[in-house]
N, CA, C, O and CB atoms as a CASP TS submission, in Angstrom:
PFRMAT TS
TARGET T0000
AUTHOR 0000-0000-0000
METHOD Language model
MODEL 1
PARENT N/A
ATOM      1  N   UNK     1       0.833  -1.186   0.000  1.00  0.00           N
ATOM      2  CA  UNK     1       0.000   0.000   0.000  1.00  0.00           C
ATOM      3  C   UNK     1       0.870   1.239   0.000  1.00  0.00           C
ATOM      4  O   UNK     1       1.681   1.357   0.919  1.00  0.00           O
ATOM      5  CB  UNK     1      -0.943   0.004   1.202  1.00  0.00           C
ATOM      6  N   UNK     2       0.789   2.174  -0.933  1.00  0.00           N
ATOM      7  CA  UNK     2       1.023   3.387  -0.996  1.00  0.00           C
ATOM      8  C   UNK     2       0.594   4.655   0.119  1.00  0.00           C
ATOM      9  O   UNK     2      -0.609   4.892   0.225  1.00  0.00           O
ATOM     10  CB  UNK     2       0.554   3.526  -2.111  1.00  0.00           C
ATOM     11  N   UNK     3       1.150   5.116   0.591  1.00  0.00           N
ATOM     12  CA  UNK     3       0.376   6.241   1.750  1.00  0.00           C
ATOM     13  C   UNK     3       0.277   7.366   0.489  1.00  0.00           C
ATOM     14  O   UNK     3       0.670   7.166  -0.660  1.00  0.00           O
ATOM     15  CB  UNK     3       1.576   6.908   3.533  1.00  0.00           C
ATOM     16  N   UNK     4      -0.261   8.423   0.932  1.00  0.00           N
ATOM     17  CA  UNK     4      -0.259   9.622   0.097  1.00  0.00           C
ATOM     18  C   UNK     4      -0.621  10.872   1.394  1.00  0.00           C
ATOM     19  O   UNK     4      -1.682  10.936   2.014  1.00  0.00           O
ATOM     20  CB  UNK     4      -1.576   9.452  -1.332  1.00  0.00           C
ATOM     21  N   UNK     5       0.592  11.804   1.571  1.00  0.00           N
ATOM     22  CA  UNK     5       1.090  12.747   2.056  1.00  0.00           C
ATOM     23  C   UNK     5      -0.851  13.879   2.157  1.00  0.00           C
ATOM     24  O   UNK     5      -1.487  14.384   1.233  1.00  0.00           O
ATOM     25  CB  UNK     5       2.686  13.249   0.881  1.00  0.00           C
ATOM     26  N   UNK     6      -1.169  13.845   3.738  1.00  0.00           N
ATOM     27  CA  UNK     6      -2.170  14.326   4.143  1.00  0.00           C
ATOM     28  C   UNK     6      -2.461  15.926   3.793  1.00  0.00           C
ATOM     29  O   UNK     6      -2.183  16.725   4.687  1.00  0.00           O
ATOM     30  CB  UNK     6      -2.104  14.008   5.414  1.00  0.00           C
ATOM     31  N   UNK     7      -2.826  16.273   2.954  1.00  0.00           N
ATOM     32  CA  UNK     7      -3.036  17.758   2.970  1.00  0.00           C
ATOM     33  C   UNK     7      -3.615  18.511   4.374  1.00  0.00           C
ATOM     34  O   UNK     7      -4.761  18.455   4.820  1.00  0.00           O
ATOM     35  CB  UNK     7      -4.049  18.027   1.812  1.00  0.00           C
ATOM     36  N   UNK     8      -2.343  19.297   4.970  1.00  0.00           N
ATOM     37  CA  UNK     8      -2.334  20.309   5.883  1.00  0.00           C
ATOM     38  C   UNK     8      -3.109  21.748   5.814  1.00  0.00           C
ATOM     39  O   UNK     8      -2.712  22.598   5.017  1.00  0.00           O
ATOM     40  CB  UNK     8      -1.104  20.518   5.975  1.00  0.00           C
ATOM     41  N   UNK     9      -4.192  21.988   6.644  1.00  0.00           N
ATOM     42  CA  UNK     9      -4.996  23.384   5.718  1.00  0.00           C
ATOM     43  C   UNK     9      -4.058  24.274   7.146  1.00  0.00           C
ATOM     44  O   UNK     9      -3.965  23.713   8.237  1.00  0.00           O
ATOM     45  CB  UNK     9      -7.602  23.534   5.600  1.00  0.00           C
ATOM     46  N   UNK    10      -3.616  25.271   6.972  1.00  0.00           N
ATOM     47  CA  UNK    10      -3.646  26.450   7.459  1.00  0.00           C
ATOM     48  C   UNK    10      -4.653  27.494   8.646  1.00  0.00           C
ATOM     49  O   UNK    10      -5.691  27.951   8.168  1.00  0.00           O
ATOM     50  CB  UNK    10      -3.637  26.820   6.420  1.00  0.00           C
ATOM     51  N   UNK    11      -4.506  27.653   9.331  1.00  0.00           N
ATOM     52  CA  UNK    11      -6.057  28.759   9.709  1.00  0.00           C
ATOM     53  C   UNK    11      -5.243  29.598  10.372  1.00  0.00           C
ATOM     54  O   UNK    11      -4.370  29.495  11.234  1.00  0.00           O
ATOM     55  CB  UNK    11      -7.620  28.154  10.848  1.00  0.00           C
ATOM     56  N   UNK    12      -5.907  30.716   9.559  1.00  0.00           N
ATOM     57  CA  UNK    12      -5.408  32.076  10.189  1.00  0.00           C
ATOM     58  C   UNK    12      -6.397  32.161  11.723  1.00  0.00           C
ATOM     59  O   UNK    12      -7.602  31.920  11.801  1.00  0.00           O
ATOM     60  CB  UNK    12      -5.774  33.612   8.908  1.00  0.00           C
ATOM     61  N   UNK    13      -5.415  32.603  12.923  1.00  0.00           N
ATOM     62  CA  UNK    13      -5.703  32.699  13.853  1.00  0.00           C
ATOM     63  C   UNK    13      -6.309  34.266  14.314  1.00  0.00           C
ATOM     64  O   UNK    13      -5.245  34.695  14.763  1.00  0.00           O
ATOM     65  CB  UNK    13      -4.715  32.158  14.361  1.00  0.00           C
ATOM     66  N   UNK    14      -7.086  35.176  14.470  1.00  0.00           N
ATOM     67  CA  UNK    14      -7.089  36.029  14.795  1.00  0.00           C
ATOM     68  C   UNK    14      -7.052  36.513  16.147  1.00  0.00           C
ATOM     69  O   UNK    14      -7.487  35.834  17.077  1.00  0.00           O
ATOM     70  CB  UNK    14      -7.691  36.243  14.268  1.00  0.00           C
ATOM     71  N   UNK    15      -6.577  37.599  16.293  1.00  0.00           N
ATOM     72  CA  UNK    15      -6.244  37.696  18.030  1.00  0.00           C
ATOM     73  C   UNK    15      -7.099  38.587  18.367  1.00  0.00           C
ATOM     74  O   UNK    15      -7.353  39.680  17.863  1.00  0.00           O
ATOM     75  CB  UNK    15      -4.710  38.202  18.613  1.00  0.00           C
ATOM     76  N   UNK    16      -7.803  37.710  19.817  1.00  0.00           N
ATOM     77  CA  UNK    16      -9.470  38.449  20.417  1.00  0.00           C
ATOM     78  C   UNK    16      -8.794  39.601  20.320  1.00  0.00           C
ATOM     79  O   UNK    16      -7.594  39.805  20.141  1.00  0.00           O
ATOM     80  CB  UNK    16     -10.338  38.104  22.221  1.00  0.00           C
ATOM     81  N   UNK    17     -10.367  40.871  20.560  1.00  0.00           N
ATOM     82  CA  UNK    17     -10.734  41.897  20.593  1.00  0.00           C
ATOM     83  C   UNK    17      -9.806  42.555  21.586  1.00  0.00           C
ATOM     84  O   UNK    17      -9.109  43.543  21.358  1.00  0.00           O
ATOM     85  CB  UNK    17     -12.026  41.894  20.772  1.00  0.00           C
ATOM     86  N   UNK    18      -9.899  41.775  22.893  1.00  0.00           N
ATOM     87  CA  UNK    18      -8.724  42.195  23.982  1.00  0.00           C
ATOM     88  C   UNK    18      -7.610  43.065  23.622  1.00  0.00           C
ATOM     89  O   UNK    18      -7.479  44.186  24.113  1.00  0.00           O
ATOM     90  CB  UNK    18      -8.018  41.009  24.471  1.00  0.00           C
ATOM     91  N   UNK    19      -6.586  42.423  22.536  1.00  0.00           N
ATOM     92  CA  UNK    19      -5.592  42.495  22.362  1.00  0.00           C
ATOM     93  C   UNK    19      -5.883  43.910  22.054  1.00  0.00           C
ATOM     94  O   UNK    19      -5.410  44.772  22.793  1.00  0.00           O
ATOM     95  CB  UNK    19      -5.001  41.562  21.599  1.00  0.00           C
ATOM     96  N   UNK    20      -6.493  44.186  21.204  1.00  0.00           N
ATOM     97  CA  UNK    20      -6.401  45.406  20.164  1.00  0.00           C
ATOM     98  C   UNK    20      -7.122  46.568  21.193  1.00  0.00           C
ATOM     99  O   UNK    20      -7.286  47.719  20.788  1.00  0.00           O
ATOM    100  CB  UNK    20      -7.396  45.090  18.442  1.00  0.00           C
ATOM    101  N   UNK    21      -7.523  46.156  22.532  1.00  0.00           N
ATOM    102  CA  UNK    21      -8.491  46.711  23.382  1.00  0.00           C
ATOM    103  C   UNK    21      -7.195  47.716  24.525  1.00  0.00           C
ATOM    104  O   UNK    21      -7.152  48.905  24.837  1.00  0.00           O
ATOM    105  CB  UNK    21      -9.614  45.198  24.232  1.00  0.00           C
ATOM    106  N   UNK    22      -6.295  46.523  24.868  1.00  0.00           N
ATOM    107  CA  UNK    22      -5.334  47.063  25.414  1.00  0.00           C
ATOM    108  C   UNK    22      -4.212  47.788  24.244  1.00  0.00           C
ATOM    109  O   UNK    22      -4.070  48.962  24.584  1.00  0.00           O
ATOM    110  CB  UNK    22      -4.796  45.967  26.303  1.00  0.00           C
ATOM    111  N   UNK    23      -3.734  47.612  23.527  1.00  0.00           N
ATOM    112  CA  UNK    23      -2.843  48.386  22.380  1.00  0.00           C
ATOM    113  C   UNK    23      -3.392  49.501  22.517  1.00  0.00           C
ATOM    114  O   UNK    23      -2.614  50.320  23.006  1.00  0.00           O
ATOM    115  CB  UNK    23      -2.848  47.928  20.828  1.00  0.00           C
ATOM    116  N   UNK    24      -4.807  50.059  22.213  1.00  0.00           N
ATOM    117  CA  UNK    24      -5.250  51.345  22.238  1.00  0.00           C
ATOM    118  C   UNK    24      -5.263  51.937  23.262  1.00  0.00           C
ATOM    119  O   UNK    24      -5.084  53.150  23.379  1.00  0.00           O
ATOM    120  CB  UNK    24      -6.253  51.491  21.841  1.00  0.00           C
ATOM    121  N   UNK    25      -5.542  50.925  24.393  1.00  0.00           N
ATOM    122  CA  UNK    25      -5.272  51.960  25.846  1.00  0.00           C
ATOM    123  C   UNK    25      -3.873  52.314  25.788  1.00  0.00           C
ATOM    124  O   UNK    25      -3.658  53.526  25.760  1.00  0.00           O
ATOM    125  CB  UNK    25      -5.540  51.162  27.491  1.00  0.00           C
ATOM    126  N   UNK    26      -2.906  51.574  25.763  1.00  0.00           N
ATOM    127  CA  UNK    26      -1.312  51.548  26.041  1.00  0.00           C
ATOM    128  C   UNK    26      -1.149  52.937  25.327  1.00  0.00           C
ATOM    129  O   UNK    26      -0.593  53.909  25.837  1.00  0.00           O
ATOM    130  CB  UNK    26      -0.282  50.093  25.293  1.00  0.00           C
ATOM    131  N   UNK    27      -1.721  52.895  24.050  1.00  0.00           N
ATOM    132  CA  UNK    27      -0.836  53.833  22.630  1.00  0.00           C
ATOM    133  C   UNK    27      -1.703  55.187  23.735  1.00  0.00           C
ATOM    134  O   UNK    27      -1.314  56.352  23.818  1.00  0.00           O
ATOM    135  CB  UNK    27      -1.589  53.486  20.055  1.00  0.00           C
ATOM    136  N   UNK    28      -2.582  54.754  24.267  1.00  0.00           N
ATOM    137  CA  UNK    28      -3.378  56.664  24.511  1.00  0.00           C
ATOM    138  C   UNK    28      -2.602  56.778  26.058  1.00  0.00           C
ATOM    139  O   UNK    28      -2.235  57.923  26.324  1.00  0.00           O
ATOM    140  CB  UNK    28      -5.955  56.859  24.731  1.00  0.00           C
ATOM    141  N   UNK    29      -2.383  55.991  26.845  1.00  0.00           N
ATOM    142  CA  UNK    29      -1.701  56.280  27.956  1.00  0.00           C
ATOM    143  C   UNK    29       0.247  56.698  27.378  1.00  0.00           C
ATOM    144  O   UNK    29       0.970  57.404  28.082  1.00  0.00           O
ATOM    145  CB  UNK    29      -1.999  54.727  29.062  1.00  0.00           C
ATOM    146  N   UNK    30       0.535  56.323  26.563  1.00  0.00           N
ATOM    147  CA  UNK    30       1.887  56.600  26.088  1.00  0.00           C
ATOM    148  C   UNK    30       1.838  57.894  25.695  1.00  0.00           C
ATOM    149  O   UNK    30       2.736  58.672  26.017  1.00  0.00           O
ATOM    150  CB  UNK    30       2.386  55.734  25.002  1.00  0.00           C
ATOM    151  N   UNK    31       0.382  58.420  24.672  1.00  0.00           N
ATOM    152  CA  UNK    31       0.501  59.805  24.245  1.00  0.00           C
ATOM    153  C   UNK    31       0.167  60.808  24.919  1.00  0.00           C
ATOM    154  O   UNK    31       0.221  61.921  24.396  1.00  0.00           O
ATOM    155  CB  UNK    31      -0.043  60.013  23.300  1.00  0.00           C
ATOM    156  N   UNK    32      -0.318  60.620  26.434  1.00  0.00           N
ATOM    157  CA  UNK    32      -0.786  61.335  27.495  1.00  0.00           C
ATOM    158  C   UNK    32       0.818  61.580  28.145  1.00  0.00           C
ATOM    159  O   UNK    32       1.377  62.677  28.135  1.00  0.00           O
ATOM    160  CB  UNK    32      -2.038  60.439  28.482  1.00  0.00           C
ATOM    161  N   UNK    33       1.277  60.611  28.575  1.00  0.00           N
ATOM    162  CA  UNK    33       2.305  61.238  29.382  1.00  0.00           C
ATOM    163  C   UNK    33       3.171  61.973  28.757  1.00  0.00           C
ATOM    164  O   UNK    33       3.604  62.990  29.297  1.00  0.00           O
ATOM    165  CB  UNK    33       2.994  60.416  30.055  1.00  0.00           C
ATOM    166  N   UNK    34       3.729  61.445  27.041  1.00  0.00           N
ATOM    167  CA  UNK    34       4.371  62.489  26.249  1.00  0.00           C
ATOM    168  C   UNK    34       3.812  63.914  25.794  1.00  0.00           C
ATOM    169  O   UNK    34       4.292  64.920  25.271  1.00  0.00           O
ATOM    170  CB  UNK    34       4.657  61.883  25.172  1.00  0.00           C
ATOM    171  N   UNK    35       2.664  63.535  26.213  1.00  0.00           N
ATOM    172  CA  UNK    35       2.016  65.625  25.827  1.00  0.00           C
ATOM    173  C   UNK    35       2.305  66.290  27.752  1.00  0.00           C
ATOM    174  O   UNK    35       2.470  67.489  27.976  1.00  0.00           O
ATOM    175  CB  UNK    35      -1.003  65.791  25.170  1.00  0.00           C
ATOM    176  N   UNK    36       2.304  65.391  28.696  1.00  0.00           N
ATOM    177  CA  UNK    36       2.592  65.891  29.882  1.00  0.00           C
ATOM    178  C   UNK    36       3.932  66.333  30.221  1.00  0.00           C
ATOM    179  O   UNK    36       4.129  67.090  31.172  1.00  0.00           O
ATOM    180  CB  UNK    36       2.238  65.067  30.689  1.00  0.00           C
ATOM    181  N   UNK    37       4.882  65.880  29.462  1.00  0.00           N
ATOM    182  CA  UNK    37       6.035  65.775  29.762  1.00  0.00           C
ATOM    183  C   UNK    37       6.458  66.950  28.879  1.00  0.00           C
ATOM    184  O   UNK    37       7.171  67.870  29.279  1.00  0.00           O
ATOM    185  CB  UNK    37       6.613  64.412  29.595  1.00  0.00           C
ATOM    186  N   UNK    38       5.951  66.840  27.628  1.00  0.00           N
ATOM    187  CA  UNK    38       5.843  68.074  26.551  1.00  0.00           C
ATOM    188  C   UNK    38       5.953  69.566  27.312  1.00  0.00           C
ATOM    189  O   UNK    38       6.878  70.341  27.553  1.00  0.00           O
ATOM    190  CB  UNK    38       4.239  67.989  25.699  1.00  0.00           C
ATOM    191  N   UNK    39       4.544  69.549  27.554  1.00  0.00           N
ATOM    192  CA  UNK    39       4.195  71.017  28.653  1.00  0.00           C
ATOM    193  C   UNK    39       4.917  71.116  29.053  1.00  0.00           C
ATOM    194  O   UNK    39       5.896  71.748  28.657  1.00  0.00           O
ATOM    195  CB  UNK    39       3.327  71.254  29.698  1.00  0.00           C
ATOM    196  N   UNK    40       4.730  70.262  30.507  1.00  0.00           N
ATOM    197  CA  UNK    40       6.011  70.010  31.169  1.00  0.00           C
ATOM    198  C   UNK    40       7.182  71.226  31.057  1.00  0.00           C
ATOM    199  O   UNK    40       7.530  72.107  31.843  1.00  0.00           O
ATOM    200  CB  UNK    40       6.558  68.672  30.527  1.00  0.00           C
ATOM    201  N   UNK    41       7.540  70.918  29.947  1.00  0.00           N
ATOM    202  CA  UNK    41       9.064  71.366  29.513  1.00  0.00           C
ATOM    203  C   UNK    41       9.147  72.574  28.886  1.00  0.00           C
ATOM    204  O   UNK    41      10.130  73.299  28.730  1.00  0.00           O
ATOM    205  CB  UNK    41       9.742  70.433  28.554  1.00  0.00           C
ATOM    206  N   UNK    42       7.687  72.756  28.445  1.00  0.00           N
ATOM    207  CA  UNK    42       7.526  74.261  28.162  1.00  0.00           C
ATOM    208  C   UNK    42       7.047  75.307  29.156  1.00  0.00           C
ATOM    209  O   UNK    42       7.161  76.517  28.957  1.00  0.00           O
ATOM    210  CB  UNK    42       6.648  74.378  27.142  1.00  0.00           C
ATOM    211  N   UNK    43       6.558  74.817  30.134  1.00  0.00           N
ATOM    212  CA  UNK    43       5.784  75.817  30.520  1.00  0.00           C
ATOM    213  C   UNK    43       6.742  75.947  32.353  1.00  0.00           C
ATOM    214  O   UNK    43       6.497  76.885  33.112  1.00  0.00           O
ATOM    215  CB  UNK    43       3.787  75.273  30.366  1.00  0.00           C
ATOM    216  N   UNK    44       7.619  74.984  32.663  1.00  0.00           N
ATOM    217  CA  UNK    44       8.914  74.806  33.751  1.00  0.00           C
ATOM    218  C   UNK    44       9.315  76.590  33.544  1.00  0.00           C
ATOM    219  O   UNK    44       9.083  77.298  32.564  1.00  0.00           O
ATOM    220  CB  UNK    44      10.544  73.331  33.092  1.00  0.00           C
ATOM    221  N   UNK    45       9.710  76.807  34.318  1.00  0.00           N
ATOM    222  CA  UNK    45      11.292  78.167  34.748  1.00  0.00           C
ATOM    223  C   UNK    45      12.427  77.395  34.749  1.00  0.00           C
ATOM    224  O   UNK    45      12.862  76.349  35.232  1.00  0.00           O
ATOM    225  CB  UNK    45      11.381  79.073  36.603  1.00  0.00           C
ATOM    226  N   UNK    46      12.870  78.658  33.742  1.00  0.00           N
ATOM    227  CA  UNK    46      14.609  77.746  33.096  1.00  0.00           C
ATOM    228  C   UNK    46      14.996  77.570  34.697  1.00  0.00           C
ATOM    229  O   UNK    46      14.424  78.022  35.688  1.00  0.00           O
ATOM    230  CB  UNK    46      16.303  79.091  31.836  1.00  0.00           C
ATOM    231  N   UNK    47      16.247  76.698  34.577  1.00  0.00           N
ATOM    232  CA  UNK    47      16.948  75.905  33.064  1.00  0.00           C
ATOM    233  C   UNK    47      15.906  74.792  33.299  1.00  0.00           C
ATOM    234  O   UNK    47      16.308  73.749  32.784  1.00  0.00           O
ATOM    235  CB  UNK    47      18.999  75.233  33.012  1.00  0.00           C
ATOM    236  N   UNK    48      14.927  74.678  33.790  1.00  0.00           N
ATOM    237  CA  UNK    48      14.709  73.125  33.749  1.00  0.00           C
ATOM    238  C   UNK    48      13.600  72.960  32.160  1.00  0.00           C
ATOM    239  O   UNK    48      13.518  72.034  31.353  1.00  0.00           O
ATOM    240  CB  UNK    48      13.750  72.508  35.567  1.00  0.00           C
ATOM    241  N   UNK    49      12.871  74.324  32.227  1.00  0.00           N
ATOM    242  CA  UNK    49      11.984  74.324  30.765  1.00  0.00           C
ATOM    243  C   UNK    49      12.196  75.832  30.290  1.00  0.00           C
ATOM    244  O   UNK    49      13.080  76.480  30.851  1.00  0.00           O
ATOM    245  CB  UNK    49      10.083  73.935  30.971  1.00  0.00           C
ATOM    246  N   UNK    50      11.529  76.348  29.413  1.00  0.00           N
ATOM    247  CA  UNK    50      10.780  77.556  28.408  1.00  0.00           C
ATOM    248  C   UNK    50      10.988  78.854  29.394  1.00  0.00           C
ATOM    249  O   UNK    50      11.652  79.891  29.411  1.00  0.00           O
ATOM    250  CB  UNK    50       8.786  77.233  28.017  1.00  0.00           C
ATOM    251  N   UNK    51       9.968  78.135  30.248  1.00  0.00           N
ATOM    252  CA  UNK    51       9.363  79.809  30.953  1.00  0.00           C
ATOM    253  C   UNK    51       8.278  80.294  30.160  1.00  0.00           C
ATOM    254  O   UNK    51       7.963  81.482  30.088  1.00  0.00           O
ATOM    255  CB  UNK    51      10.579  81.223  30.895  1.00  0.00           C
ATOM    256  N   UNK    52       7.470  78.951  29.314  1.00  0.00           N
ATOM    257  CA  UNK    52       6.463  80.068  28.636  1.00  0.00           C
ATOM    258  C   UNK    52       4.880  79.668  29.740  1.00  0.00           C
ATOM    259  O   UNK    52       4.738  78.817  30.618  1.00  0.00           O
ATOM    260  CB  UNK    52       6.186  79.645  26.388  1.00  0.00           C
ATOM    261  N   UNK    53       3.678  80.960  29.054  1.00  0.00           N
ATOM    262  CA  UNK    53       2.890  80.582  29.686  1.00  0.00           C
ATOM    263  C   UNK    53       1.692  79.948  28.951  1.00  0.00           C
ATOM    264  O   UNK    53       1.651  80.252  27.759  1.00  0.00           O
ATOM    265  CB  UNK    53       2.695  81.489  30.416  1.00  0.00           C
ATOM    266  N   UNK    54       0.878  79.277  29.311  1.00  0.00           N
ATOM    267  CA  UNK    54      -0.136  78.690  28.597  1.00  0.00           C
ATOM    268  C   UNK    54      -0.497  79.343  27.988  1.00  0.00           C
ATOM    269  O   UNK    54      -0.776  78.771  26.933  1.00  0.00           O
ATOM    270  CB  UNK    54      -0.997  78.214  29.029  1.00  0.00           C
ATOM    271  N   UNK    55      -0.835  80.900  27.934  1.00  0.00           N
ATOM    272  CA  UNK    55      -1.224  81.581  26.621  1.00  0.00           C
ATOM    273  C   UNK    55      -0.256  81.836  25.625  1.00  0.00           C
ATOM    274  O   UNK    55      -0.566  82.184  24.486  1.00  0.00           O
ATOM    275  CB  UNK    55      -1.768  82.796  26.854  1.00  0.00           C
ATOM    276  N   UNK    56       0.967  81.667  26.033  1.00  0.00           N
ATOM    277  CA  UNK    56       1.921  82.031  24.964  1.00  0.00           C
ATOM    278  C   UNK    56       1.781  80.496  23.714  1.00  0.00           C
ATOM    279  O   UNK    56       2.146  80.577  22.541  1.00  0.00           O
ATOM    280  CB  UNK    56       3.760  82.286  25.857  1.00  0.00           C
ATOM    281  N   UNK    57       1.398  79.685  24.118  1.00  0.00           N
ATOM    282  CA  UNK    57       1.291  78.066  22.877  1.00  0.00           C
ATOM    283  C   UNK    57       0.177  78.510  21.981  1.00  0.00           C
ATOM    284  O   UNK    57       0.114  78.005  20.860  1.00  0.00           O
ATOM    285  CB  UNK    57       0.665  76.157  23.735  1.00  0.00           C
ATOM    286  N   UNK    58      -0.816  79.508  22.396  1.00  0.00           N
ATOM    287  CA  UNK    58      -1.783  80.036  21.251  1.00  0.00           C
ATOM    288  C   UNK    58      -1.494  80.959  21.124  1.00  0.00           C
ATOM    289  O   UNK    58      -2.202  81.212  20.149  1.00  0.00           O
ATOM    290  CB  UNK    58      -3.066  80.101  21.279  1.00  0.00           C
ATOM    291  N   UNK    59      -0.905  81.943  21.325  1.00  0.00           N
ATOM    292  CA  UNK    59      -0.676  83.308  20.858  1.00  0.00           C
ATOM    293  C   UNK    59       0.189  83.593  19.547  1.00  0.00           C
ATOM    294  O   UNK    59       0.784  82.572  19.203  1.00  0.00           O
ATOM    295  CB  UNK    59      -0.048  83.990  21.953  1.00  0.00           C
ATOM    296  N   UNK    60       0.418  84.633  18.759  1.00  0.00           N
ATOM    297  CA  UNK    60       0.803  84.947  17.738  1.00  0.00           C
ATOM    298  C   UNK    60       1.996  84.881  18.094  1.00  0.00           C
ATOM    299  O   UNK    60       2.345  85.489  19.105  1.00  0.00           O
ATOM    300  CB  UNK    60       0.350  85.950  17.199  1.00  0.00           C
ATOM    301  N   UNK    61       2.946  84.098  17.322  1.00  0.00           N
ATOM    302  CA  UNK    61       4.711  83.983  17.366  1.00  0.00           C
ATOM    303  C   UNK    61       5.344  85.013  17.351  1.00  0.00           C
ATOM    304  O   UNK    61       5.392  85.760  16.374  1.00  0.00           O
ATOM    305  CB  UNK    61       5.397  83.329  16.298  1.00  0.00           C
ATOM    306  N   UNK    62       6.177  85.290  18.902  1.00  0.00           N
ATOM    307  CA  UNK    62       7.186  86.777  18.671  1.00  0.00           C
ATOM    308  C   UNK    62       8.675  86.373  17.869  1.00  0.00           C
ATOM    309  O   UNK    62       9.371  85.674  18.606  1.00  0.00           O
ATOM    310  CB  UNK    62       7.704  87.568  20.502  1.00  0.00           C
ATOM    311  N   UNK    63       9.150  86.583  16.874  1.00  0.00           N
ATOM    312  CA  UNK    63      10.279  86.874  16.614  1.00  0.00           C
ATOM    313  C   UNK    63      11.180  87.649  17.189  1.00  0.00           C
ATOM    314  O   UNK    63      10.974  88.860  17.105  1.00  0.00           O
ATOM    315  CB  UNK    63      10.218  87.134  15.798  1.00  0.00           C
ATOM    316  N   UNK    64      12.661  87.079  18.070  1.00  0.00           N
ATOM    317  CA  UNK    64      13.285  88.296  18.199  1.00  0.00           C
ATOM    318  C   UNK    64      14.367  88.193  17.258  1.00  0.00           C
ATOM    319  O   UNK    64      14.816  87.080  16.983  1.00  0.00           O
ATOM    320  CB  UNK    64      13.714  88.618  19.586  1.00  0.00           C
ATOM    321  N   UNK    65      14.816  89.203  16.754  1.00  0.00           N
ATOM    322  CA  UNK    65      15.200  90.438  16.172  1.00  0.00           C
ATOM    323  C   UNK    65      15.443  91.143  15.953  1.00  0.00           C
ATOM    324  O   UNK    65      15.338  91.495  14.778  1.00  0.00           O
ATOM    325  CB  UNK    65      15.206  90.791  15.978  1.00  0.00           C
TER
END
């Protein structure tokens, strides 16, 4: 008797909802502390940041000059 080699099917596995549930928390807790840390660094008294003030990030750009 001859055997003949079993065809193997494949299945794509998809990964629960979870996964993709925490990635989005992670990615929005990662972009929270980098906009905190951001400020942070602008809005500090040198040397540690800027010295600017929260109205100065919307206000019209001074050039000095």
């Amino acid at each position: 008797m001859s055997r003949t080699p079993a065809q193997s099917s494949v299945v794509q596995v998809q990964p629960q909802a979870n996964v993709y549930t925490i990635l989005i928390l992670v990615a929005a807790i990662v972009l929270a502390v980098t906009l905190g840390v951001v400020l942070h660094t602008l809005l500090a008294d040198s040397p540690a940041g800027y010295g600017l003030t929260f109205g100065d990030l919307f206000g019209p750009l001074k050039l000095k000059g």
